[in-house]
N, C-alpha and C positions, 0 to 999 in steps of 0.2 A: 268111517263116515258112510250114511246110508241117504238116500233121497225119499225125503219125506209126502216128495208131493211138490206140483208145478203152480205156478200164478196164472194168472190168465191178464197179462198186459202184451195193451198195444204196440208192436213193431221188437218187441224184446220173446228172446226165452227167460226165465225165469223161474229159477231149482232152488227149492229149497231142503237144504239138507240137516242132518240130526250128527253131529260129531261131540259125543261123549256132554258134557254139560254146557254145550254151546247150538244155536241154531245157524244157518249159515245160508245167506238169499244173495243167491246170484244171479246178476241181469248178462245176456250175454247180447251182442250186435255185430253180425258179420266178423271182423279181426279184437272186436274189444270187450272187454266185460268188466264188470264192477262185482265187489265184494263186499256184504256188510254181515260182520256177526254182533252175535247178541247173545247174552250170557240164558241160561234157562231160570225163568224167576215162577212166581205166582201168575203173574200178569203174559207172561211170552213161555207155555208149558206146550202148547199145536199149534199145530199149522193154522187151525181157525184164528189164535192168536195172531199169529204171524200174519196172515191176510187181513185182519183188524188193524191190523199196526201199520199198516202200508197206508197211506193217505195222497192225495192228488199232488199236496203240494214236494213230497216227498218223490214222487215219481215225476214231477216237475224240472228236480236236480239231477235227476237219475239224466234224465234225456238230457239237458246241458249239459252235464259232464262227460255225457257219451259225445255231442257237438265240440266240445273242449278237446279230448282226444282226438276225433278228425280232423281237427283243424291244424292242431298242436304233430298228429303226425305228416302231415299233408306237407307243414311248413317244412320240418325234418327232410323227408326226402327230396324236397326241394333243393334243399342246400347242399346235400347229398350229390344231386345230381349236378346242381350246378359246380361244385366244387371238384368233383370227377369228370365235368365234361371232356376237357383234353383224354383223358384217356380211351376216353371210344375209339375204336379203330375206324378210317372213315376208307367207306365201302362206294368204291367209282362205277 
C-alpha cells in the first residue's frame, strides 16, 4: 500500500492510498477515522478521479459519522466511569 496523494478538506486529514486493485481514502479526526475503499475501474483509475468522486453531500456523512463517534464514545466512557466509580481510591 502506497499514498497516492492527500485531499484538501476542511477540519479532516485525508490519505489517499493505492493498495494493489483497490483505492483507499481515509479521513482521519484527532482519536477517530473512517475508511472507504473503492475497487479500480475506468471511472476511479487517480487521484483526480478520486477527488471528482468526493462531493459535499458525501463529506456531509463523513463529518456526522465522525459526530456519531464522539458522541457514541463520549456516552461509553461515561458508563465506564460511572460503573467504576467505587473503585477510585478516595484521596483526604
Amino acid at each position: 500500500m502506497r499514498i497516492i496523494g492527500y485531499l484538501d478538506t476542511k477540519g479532516y486529514k485525508t490519505t489517499v492510498f493505492k493498495n494493489n486493485d483497490k483505492f483507499i481514502l481515509k479521513f482521519e479526526s484527532d482519536l477517530f477515522e473512517q475508511t472507504f475503499k473503492f475497487r479500480t475501474s475506468d471511472k476511479i483509475a487517480n487521484l483526480k478521479h478520486i477527488k471528482n468522486l468526493i462531493d459535499t453531500e458525501f463529506l456531509a456523512s463523513v463529518e456526522e459519522r465522525f459526530r456519531e463517534m464522539y458522541q457514541s464514545s463520549g456516552r461509553l466512557l461515561e458508563r465506564f466511569i460511572d460503573f467504576h466509580e467505587d473503585d477510585w481510591i478516595e484521596i483526604i
